[in-house]
C-alpha positions in Angstrom: 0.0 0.0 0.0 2.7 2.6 0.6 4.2 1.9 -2.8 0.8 2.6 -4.1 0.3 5.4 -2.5 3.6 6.9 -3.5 3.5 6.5 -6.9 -0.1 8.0 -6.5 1.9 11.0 -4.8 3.1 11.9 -8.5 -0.3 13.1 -9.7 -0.1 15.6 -6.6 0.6 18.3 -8.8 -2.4 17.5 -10.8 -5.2 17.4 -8.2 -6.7 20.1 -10.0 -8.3 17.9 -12.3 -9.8 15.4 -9.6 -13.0 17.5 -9.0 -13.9 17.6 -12.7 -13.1 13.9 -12.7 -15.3 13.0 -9.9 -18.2 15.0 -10.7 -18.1 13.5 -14.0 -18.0 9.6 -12.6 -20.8 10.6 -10.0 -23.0 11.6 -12.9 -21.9 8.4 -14.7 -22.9 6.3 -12.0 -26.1 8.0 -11.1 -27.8 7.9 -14.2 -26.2 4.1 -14.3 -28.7 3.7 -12.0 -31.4 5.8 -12.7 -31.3 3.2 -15.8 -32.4 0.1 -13.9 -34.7 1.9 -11.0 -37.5 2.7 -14.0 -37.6 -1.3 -14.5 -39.9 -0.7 -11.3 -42.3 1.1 -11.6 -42.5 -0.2 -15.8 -42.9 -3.8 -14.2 -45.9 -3.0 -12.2 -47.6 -1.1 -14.0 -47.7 -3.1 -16.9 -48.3 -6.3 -14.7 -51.0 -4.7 -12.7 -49.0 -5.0 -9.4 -50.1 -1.2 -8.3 -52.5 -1.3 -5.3 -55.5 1.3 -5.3 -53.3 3.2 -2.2 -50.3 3.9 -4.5 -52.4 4.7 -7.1 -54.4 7.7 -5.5 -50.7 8.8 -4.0 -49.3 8.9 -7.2 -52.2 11.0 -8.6 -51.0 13.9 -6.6 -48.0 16.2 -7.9 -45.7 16.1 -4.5 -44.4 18.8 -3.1 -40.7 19.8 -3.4 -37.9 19.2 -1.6 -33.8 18.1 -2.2 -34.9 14.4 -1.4 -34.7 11.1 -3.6 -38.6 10.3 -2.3 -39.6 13.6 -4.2 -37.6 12.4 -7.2 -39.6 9.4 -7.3 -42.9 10.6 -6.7 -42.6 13.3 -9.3 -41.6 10.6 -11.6 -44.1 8.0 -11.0 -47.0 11.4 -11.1 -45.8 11.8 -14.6 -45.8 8.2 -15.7 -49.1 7.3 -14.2 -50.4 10.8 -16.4 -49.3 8.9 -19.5 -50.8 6.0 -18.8 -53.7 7.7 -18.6 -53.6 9.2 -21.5 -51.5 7.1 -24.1 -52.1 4.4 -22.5 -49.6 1.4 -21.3 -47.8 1.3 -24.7 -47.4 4.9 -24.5 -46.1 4.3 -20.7 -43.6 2.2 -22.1 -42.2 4.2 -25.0 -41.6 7.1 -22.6 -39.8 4.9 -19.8 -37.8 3.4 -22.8 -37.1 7.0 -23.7 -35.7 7.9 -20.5 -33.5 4.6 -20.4 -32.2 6.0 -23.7 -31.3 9.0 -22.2 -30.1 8.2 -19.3 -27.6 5.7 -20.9 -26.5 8.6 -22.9 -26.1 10.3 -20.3 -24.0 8.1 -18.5 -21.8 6.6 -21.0 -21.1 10.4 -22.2 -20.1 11.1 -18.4 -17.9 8.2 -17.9 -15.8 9.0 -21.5 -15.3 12.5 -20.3 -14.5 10.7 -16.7 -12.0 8.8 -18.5 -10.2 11.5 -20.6 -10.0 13.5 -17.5 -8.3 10.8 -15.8 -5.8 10.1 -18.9 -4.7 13.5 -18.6 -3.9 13.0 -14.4 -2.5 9.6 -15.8 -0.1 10.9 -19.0 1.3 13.8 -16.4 1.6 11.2 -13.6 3.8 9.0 -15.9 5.3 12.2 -17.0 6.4 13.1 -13.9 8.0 10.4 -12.8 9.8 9.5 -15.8 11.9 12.9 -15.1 11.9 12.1 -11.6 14.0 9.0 -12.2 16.0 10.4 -15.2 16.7 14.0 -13.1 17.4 11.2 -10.5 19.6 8.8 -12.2 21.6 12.1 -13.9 22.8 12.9 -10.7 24.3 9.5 -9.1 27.7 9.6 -9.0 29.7 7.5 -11.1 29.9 4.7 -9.1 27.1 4.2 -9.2 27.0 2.8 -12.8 29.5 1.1 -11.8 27.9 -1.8 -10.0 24.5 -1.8 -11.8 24.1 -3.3 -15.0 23.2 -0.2 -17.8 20.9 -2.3 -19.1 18.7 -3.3 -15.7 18.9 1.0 -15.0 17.3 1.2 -18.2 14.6 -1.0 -18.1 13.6 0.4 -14.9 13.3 3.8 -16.6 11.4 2.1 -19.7 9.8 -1.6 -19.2 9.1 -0.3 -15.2 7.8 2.5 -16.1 5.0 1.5 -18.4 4.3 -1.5 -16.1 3.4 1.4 -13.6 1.3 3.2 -16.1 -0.4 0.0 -17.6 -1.2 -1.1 -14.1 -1.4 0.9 -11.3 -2.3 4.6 -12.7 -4.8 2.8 -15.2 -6.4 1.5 -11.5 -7.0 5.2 -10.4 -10.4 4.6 -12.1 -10.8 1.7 -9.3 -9.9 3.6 -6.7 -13.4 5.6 -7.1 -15.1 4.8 -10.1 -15.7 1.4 -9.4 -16.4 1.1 -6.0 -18.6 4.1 -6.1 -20.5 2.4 -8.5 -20.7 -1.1 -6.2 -21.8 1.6 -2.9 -24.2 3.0 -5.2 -26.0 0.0 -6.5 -25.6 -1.9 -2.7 -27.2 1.6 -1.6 -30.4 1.1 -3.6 -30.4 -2.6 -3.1 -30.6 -2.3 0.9 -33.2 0.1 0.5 -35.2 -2.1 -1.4 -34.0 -5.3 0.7 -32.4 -5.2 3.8 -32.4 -8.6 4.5 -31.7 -10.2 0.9 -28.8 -7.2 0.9 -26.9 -8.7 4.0 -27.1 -12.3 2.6 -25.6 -10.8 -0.3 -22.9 -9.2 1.1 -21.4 -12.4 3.5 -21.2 -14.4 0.2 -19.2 -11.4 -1.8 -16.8 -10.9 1.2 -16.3 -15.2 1.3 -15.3 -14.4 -2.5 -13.3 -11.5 -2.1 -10.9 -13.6 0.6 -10.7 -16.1 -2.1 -9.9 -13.7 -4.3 -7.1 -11.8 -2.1 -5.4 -15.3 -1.1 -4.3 -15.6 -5.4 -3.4 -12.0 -5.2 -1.1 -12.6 -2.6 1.1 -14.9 -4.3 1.3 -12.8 -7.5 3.8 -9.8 -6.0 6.7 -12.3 -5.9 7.0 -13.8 -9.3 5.7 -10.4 -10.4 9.1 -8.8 -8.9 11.1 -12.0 -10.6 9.8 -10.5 -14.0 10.9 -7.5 -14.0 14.0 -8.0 -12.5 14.5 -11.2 -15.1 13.4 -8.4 -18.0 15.9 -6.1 -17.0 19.0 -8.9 -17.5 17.4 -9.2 -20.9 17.9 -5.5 -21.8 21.0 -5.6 -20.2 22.3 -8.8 -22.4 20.7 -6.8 -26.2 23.1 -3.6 -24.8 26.0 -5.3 -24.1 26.0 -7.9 -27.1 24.3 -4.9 -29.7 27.3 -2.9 -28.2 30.4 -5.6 -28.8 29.1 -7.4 -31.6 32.4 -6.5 -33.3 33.8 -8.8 -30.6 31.3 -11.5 -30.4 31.9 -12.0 -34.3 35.8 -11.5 -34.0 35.9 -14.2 -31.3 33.1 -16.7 -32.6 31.2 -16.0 -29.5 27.7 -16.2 -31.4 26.7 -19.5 -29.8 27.6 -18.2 -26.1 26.0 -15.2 -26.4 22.9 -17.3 -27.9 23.1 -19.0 -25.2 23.2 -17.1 -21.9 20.4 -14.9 -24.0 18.6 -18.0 -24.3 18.8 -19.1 -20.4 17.7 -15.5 -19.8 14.5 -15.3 -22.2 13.8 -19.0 -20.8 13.7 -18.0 -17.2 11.5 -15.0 -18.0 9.2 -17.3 -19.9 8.6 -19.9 -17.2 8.5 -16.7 -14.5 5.6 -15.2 -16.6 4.0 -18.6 -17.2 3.9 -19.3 -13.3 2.2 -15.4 -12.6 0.1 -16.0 -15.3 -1.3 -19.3 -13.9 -2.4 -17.3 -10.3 -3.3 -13.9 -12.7 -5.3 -15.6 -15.7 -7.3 -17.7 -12.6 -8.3 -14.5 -10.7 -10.9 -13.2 -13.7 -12.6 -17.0 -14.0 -12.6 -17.4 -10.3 -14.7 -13.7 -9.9 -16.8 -14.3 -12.5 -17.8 -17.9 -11.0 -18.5 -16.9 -7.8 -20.3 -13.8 -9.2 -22.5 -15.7 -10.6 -22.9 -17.9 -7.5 -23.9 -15.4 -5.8 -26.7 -14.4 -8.3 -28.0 -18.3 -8.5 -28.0 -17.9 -4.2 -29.8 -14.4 -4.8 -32.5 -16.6 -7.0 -32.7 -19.3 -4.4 -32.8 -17.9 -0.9 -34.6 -14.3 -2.2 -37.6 -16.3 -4.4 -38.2 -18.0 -1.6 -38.5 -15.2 0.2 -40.9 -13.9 -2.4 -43.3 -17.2 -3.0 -43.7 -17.2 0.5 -44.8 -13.4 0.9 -41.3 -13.5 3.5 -40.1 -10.1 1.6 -40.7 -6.8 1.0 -40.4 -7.7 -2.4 -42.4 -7.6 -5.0 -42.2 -9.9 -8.1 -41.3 -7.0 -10.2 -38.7 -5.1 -7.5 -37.2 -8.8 -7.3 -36.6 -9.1 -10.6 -34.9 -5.3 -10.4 -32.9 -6.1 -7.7 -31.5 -9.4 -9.4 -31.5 -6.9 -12.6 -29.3 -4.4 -10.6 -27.3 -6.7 -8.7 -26.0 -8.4 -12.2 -24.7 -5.3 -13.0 -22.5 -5.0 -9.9 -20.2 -7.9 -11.2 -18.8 -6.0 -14.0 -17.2 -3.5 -11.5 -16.5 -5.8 -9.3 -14.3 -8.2 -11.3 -12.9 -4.7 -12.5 -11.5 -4.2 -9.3 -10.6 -8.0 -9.1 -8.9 -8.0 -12.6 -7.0 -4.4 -11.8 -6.0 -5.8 -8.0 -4.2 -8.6 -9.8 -2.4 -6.5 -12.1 -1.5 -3.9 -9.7 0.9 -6.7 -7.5 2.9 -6.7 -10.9 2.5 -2.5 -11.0 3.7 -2.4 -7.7 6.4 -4.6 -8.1 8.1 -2.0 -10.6 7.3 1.1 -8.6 9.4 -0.8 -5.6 12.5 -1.3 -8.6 12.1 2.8 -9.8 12.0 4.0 -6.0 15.2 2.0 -5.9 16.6 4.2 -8.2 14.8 7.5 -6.5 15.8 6.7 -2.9 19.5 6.2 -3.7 21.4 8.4 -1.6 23.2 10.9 -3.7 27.3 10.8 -2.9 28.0 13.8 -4.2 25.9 16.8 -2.8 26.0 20.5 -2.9 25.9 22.5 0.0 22.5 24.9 0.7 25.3 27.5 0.6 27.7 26.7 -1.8 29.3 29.7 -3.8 29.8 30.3 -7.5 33.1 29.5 -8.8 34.2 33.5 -10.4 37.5 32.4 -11.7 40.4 30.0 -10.7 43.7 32.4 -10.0 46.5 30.5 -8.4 46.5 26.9 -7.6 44.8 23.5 -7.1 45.9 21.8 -3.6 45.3 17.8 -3.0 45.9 17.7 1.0 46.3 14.6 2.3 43.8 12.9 -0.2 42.7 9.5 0.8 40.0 7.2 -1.5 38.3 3.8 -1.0 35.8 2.0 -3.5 33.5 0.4 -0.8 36.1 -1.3 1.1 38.9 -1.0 -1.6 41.4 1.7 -1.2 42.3 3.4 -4.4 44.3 6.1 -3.7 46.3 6.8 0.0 47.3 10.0 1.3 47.9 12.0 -1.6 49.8 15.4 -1.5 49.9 17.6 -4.7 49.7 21.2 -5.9 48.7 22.0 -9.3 49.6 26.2 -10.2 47.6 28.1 -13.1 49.3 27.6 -16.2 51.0 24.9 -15.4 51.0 21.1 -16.8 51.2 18.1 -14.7 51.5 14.7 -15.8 50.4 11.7 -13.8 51.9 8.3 -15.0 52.2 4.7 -13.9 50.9 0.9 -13.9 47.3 0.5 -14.9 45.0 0.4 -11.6 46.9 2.5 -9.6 44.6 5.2 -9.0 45.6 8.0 -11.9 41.9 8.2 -13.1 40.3 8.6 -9.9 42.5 11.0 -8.8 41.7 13.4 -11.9 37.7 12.6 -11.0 38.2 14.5 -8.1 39.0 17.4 -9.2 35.5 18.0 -11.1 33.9 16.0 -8.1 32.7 12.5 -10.2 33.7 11.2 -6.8 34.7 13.6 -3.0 37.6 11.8 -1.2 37.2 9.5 2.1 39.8 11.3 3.3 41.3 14.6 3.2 40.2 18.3 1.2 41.0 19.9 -2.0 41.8 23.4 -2.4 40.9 25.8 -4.9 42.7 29.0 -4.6 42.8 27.8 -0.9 38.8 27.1 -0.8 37.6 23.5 -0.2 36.5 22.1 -3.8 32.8 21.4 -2.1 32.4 24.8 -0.8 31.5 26.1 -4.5 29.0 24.7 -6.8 28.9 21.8 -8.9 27.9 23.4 -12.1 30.1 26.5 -11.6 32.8 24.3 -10.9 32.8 21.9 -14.0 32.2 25.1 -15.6 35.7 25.8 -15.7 37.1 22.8 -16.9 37.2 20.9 -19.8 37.7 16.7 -19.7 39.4 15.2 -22.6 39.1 11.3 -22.2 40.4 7.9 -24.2 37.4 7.0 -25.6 35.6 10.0 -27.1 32.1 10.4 -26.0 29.8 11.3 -29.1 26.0 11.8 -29.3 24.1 10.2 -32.5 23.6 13.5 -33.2 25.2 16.2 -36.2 29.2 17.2 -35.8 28.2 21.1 -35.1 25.9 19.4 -32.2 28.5 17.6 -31.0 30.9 20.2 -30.5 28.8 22.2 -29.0 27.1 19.9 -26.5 28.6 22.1 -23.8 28.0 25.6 -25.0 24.6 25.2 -27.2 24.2 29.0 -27.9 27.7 28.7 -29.9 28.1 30.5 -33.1 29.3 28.7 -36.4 31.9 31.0 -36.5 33.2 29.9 -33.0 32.4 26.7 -34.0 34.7 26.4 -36.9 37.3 28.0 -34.9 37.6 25.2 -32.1 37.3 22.8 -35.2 40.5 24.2 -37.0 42.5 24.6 -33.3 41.1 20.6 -32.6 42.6 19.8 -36.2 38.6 18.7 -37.1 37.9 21.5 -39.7 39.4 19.7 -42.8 37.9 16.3 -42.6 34.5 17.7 -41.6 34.6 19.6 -45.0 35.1 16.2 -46.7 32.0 15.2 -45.2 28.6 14.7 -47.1 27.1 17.4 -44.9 30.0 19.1 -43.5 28.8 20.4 -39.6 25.2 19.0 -40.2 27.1 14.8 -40.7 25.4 13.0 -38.6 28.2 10.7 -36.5 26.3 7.7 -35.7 25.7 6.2 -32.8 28.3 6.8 -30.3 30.0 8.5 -33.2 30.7 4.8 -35.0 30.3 6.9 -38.5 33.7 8.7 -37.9 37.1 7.1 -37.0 38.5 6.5 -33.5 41.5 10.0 -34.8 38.3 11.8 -35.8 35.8 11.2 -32.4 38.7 12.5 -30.5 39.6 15.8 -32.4 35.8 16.3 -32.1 35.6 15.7 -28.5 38.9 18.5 -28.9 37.0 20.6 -30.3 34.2 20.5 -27.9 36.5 21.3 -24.8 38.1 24.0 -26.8 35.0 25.5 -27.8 33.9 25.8 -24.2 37.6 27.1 -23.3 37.9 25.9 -19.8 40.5 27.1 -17.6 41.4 23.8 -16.4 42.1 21.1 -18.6 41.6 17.4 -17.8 43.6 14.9 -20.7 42.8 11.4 -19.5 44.8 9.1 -21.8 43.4 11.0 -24.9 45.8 9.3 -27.4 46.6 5.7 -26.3 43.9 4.5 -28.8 44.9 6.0 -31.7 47.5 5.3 -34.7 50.6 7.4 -35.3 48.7 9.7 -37.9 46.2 10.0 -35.9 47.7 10.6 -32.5 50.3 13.3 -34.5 47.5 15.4 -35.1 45.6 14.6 -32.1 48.7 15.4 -30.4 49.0 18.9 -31.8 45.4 19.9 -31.5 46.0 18.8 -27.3 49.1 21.0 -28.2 46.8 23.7 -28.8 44.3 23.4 -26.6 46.8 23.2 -23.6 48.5 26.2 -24.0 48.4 29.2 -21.0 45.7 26.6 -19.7 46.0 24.6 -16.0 46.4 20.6 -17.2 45.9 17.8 -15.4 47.6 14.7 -17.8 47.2 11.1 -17.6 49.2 9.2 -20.1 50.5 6.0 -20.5 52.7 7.0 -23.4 55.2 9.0 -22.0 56.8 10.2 -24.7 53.8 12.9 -25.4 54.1 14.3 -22.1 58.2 14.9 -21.3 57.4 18.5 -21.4 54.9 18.7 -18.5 56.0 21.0 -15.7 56.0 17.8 -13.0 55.7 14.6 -13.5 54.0 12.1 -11.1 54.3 9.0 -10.9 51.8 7.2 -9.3 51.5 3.4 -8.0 49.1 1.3 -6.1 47.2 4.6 -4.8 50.4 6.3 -3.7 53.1 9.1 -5.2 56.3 7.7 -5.2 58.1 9.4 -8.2 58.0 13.1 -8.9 60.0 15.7 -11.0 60.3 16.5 -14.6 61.8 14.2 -17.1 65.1 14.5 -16.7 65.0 14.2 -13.0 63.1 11.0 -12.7 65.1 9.6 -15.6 67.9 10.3 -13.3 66.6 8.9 -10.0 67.0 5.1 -12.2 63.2 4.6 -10.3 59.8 3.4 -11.4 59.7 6.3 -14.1 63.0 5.5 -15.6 61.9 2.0 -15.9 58.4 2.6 -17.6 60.7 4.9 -20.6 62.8 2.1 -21.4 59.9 -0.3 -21.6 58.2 1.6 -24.0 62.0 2.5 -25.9 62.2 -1.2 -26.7 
């Protein structure tokens, strides 16, 4: 029930439109039943079942007053008018008339009933899709670390519309519907106390029945989703390295594990749909138990004269009952699909109720410019329980290049991630013109760098989009400009449509040389005043990396750089040099000082000489 609520908390925003949408499903109902409450006095009067008593009463016009009674009375001094004067056919053509109307009526009130709700449904959806996207864009990055892309995604897509199929579609049974059942159980006690209270034991016998399959339907419903979400996860990651899968004649494995995937996902839904499918049949049954009990115990009560009833308000109140069992195995139907609803509400507010690593402070100040120096004081980080990187000491000045290098896995990445704060460190602070990194603002901070990484991040989008994905009001002229600095501008004009190519997905139109002078050009294009290069050349060929190299070239100079390379020879003319190794500094200098020392550094050269 609290997940229920909660995702009903979405359409908060959009109470507005709840008054418009009950009013509308009151009408609905009432003239619903208005329909089947002129089978009364139709019955009698045409079967001669009025006594000489009612008959003078209904002679009289009643007086008026805000009561059903005078409804009724004015109704039945009308009818009994026409059968005076047209005559019993005529009586029945104008109570056939009113039916007409009155199921107009009502069906035109429940379909503007229902679009009123679609549109509190489409904003509810609406919302929360941003919710968990808004949500999702702020995690930090380790985050996507340990969950699977593809599970994340089918949260925000299979999860979502499993909420909207389900639970938002069951709004209408959360009033509608049970309105409908008060309503007609309203009129039917009126006209039968005693047959009503028979009636109502054997429904709440059925509706235990009912809720014991509903019960077991939330578990497997969970195992669905959660099984879909490997599925998506498998298409991204195959989709992604079919290159691989075909250079390695992995077709059969992949085939495979897809296969045990899409298998346990078939036997899950089978098993849900054996308790779901049985809910419908199992409603309807009893429903219709219950009307063959009504037809027993209440014509009993009739041939014996033991009811209020008479032959024709029987017949109405079996008439009026029957019509309860459509909304009621409504509300059966939607209660069993809502356990699977529910079950993908609990996976998004997984998403939503992750607690965000990396927050702002209520004060936090706008970065205005960066003047002297970047300080790492005593910088500590741990994965989880693995430590990364161990007290770290290191002072970057404006205008100044340093260069971290070392084994794979020794912490040279995550290092630079702190700086734009993808991660804040376990331990110790960094200083920014001697204020603490967090003490300014995220955006204003990122503002002022610019991240060059090894594999080049493009959107399937056009080139002049691309470059500038960080500075959207750019003009063409600025744009060409970062494009000849980035060493872009002369393929792009070989292009078909020059700035307007499209790239591809994830850029795959363009070569590996080509995605990363674009991704150049981006960062120079939003001329940052810190410059993050993290291993922007190691994929490329010599051609390639020679102009790659002198676009970096450009881009670098009188800018504050922060270098990790594993080929050292494109980074001999940094100011320092820091070596870095299993989380710890334990070379620095420029070239020809660690060369010297005959340490880790001096090593790592000759390696690569050979």
């Amino acid at each position: 029930m609290k997940t229920y609520l909660r995702i009903l908390s979405f359409a908060k925003p959009y109470r507005r439109y709840i008054p418009q949408y009950l009013v509308y499903a009151s009408l609905s109902i009432l003239f619903g039943l208005l329909n089947l409450t002129l089978l009364i006095p139709l019955f009698e009067v045409l079967f001669n079942k009025v006594d000489e008593t009612a008959l003078v009463e209904m002679q009289n016009a009643p007086d008026f007053s805000l009561s059903a009674d005078y409804v009724i009375k004015t109704f039945n001094y009308y009818f009994l008018s026409i059968v005076k004067t047209r005559g019993k056919v005529g009586a029945l053509a104008f109570v056939c008339g009113i039916i007409v109307l009155s199921v107009f009526l009502s069906n035109l009130f429940r379909y503007v009933s229902g679009l009123t709700l679609a549109k509190i449904r489409a904003s509810t959806i609406q919302k929360l899709r941003m919710r968990i996207f808004n949500q999702v864009s702020r995690l930090h990055l380790g985050y996507f670390s340990n969950e699977r892309k593809g599970d994340i995604m089918s949260r925000m897509t299979n999860d979502v519309q499993e909420v909207e199929n389900s639970v938002v579609n069951s709004l209408k049974v959360a009033f509608r519907d049970p309105a409908t059942i008060i309503g007609y159980f309203a009129v039917l006690l009126l006209m039968s106390p005693q047959l009503t209270v028979f009636v109502l034991l054997v429904l709440v016998l059925s509706g235990v029945i009912i809720s014991q399959i509903n019960k077991r339907l939330k578990k497997k419903a969970t195992e669905s989703q959660e099984s879909l979400g490997r599925i998506v996860g498998i298409l991204d990651e195959v989709l992604s390295g079919m290159r691989i899968v075909k250079a390695f004649n992995a077709r059969q494995l992949v085939e495979n594990t897809f296969e045990k995937e899409v298998n346990h996902y078939a036997r899950t839904n089978v098993a849900m749909a054996r308790k779901q499918e049985l809910a419908s049949p199992t409603s309807e049954f009893l429903g219709v138990t219950v009307v063959a009990g009504i037809l027993l115990f209440g014509g009993i009560l009739v041939l014996n004269n033991d009811s209020s009833l008479s032959a024709s308000e029987f017949i109405t109140y079996i008439i009026i009952f029957s019509q309860m069992l459509n909304p009621a195995r409504s509300i059966t139907n939607s209660i069993s699909s809502i356990q699977r609803g529910l079950a993908s509400g609990e996976r998004i507010f997984r998403i939503i109720d992750t607690e965000r690593q990396i927050v702002e402070k209520n004060d936090a100040l706008p970065l205005p410019d960066f003047e002297r120096e970047i300080r790492f004081e005593n910088i500590s980080f741990a994965y989880e329980d693995e430590l990364v990187l161990q007290d770290i000491n290191l002072t970057l000045k404006k205008g100044k290049t340093i260069a971290l290098v070392g084994p794979s896995g020794g912490g040279k990445s995550t290092l630079a991630d702190l700086l734009p704060r993808f991660y804040d460190p376990t331990e110790g602070t960094i200083y920014l013109d001697d204020v603490a990194l967090d003490t300014y603002q995220i955006t204003s901070l990122r503002q002022h760098m610019g991240i060059v990484t090894q594999e080049s991040i493009l959107f399937n989008d056009t080139i002049f989009n691309n470059i500038t994905f960080g500075k959207p009001d750019a003009t063409e002229e600025e744009v060409t400009k970062a494009a000849k600095i980035a060493n872009a501008h002369d393929f792009i004009m070989e292009t078909p449509q020059q700035y307007q190519t499209e790239v591809g997905e994830r850029g795959s139109k363009l070569s590996g040389g080509q995605r990363q002078r674009i991704s150049i050009a981006r960062a120079v294009l939003k001329n940052p005043a810190i410059l993050i290069l993290d291993e922007a050349t190691s994929a490329l060929d010599s051609e390639s990396e020679r102009l790659v190299q002198e676009a970096l070239a450009h881009l670098m100079q009188n800018r504050t750089s922060l270098v990790i390379a594993h080929r050292l020879s494109t980074i001999q003319h940094a100011d320092e040099i820091v070596v870095v190794q299993q989380g710890k500094i334990v070379e620095r200098g420029n070239h020809l000082e660690l060369v010297e020392k005959n340490g880790l550094y001096r090593k790592l050269t000759q390696m690569q000489a050979v």
